[in-house]
N, C-alpha and C positions, 0 to 999 in steps of 0.2 A: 030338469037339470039344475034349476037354479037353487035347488035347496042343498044336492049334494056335492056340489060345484065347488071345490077350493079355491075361494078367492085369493089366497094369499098365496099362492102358487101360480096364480095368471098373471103374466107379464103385464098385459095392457089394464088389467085393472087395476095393478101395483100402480102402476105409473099414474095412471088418472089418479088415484087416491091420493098419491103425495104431491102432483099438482092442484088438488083442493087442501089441501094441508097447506099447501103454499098461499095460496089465494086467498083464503080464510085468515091466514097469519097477517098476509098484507091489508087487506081489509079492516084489522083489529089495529093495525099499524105495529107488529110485532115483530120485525123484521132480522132478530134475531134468532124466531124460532123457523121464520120462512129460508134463511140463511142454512139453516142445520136440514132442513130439509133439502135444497137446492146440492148441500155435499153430497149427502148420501144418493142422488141422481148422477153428482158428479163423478161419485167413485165408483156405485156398482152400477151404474150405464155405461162404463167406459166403451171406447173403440175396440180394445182388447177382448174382451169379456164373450164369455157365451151369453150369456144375459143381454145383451147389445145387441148380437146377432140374431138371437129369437126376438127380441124387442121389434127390431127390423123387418124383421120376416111378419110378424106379429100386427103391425102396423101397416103393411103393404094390402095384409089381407083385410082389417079393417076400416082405413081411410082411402081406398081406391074407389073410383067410379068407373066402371068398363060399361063400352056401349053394346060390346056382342060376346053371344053369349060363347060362341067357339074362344072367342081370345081368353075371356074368362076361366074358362076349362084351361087353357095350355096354361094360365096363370097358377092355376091350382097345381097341374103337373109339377113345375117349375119349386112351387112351393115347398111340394111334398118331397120331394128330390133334397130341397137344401133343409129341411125339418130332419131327414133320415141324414143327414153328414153330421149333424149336432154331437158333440161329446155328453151324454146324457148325464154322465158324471159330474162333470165340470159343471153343467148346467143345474143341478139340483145342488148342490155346494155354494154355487152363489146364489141361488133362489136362498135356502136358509141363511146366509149369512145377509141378504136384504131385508129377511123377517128381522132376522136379531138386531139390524141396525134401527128399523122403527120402534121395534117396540122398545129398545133403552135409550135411545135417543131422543125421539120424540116426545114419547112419554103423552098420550093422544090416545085417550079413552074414547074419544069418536071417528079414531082413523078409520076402522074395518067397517061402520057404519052409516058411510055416508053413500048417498045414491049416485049408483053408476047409468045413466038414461040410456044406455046402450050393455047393460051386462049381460040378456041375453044371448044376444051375437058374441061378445065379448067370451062369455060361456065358451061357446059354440068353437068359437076357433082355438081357444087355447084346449079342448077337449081332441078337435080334431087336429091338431099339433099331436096329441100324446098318443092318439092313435096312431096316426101313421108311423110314429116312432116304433111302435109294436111290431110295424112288418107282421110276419106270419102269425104274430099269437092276437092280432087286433080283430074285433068284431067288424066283420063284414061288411053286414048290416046297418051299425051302428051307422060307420065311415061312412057307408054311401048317403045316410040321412044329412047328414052333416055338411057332406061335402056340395050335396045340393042344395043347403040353407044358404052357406057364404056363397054360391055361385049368385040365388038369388040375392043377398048381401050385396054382392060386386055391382050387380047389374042395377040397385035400387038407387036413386037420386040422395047423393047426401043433404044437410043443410049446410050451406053456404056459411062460411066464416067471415064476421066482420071483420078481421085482420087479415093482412097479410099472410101468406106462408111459411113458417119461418123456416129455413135451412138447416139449421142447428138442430143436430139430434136429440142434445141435452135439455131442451125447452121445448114448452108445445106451447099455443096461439089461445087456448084455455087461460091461461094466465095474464097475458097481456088484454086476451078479453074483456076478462071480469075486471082489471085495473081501469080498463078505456071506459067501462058502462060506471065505475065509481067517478073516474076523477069527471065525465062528461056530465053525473048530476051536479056537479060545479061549475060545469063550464059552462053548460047549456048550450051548445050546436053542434055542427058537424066537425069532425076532425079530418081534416087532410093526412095526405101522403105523410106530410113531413112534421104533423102533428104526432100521429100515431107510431113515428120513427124513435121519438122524445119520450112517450111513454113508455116503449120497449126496452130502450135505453136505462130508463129511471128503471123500471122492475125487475131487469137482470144487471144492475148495475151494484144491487147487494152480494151477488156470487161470487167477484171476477177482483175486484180493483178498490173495495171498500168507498165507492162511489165519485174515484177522481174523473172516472170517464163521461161519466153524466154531467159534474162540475166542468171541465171542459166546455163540453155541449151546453150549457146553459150558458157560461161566459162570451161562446161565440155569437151565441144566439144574442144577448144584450148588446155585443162590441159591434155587431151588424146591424143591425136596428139604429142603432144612435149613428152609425157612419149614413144610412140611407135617412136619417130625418136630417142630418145636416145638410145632405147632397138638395133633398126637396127645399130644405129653408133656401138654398141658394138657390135655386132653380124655379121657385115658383112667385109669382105676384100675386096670388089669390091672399085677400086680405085677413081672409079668414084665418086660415091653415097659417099664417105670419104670425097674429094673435094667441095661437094656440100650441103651437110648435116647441116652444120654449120650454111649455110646462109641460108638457108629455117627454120630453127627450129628456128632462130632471127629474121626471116618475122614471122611468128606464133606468138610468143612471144608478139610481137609489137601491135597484132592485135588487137583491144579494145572490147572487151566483153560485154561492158556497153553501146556501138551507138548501136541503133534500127532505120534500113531505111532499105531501098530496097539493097543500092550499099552494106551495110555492111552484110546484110545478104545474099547478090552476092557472097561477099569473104567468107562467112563463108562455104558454098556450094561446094568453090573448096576444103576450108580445109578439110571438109567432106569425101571429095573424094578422098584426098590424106593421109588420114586419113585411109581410105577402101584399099589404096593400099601399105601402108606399112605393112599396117597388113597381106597382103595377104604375105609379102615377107619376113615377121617371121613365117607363116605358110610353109612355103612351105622347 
């Protein structure tokens, strides 16, 4: 299948493809090209769209985990049922007009060429999509191969994502990944809840608001920190932490709220952290 396979007519591997387009951009720190990419998610993913609703449908059937194999099967019913309401028209209309938008906008001789670790399955279901859309004229056969591969799909143990989940349709956790595995060969530890909330922030924060939301978020994060190191200067007697107190809350201070890059939101990370640990030692 996978030679004859239309990639650029499969939803889920359009999508993955312009999330490493994205990720690559940011990587290179090019954030005007990951920008032009994030619209064209913006526009033709919309809520509205067939393209959205096959995306959806699309993505149910490849990032789920079912543990039986009956639920599975009704899942597939389910499936096949809202695949056959699609406006096929509509849906192939915006399929071309998502090609036409990468290929002159991007402008990314290595868009269609980069590895999807999942494009078999990926295959598989946007094939068995177009079949069932066939109704009577669809191979039988073919379907039933098919439909028992994603069963086995559903039923297989995914890998586990270092992130979070994200909610938001218009973004997938691919991206915040590969940012968190970059900026953490700088930081060098583990990232908390509230770590990994800041780099999500920082990576979709070029789509939406031209990066005031992240500024925000990084000015609270400094203006919290400096309030919790004063709260500890007053509160503690250890001679040590007296000594040294001064000059750390005038590193903080110093920190500029308003750069958006990797290194400054490196530093913002340990503030974070140091931020987590003062607080633990007015608690305690």
């Amino acid at each position: 299948m996978g030679r004859s396979h239309n990639k650029k007519r499969n939803v889920g591997i359009i999508y993955e493809l312009l999330l490493r387009n994205i990720s690559n951009s940011l990587v290179e720190s090019d954030k005007n090209k990951a920008a032009m990419a994030l619209k064209i998610i913006e526009k033709r993913f919309d809520s509205s769209t067939a393209l959205y609703r096959e995306f959806r449908l699309f993505n149910a059937l490849a990032k789920s985990t079912i543990s039986d194999s009956a639920i599975a099967a009704a899942i597939l019913t389910e499936a096949k049922n809202a695949a056959r309401r699609c406006d096929i028209g509509k849906l192939s209309k915006e399929k071309s007009y998502l090609i036409r938008d990468i290929n002159h906008t991007l402008q990314d001789g290595d868009f269609y060429h980069r590895r999807i670790p999942e494009y078999k399955i990926y295959a598989t279901i946007q094939t068995l999509l177009n079949e069932w859309r066939k109704e009577d004229r669809s191979n039988l056969s073919k379907m039933v191969q098919y439909e028992a591969k994603v069963i086995e799909w559903l039923l297989s143990e995914k890998e586990s994502c270092l992130i979070d989940e994200i909610s938001n349709p218009d973004v997938n956790q691919l991206v915040v990944k590969i940012m968190t595995e970059k900026i953490n060969d700088k930081y060098k530890g583990k990232l908390d809840k509230k770590q990994r909330g800041l780099i999500k922030s920082y990576v979709f924060s070029i789509s939406n608001d031209n990066g005031s939301s992240i500024k925000r978020n990084l000015k609270n994060v400094r203006l919290e920190t400096i309030k919790n190191l004063e709260s500890l200067k007053e509160n503690t007697d250890n001679n040590i932490i007296l000594e040294k107190i001064d000059l750390v809350k005038n590193k903080v201070e110093r920190q500029d709220s308003s750069i958006i890059s990797d290194d400054n939101i490196s530093k913002f990370l340990v503030i974070m952290k140091l931020h987590e640990e003062v607080r633990e030692s007015l608690n305690e």
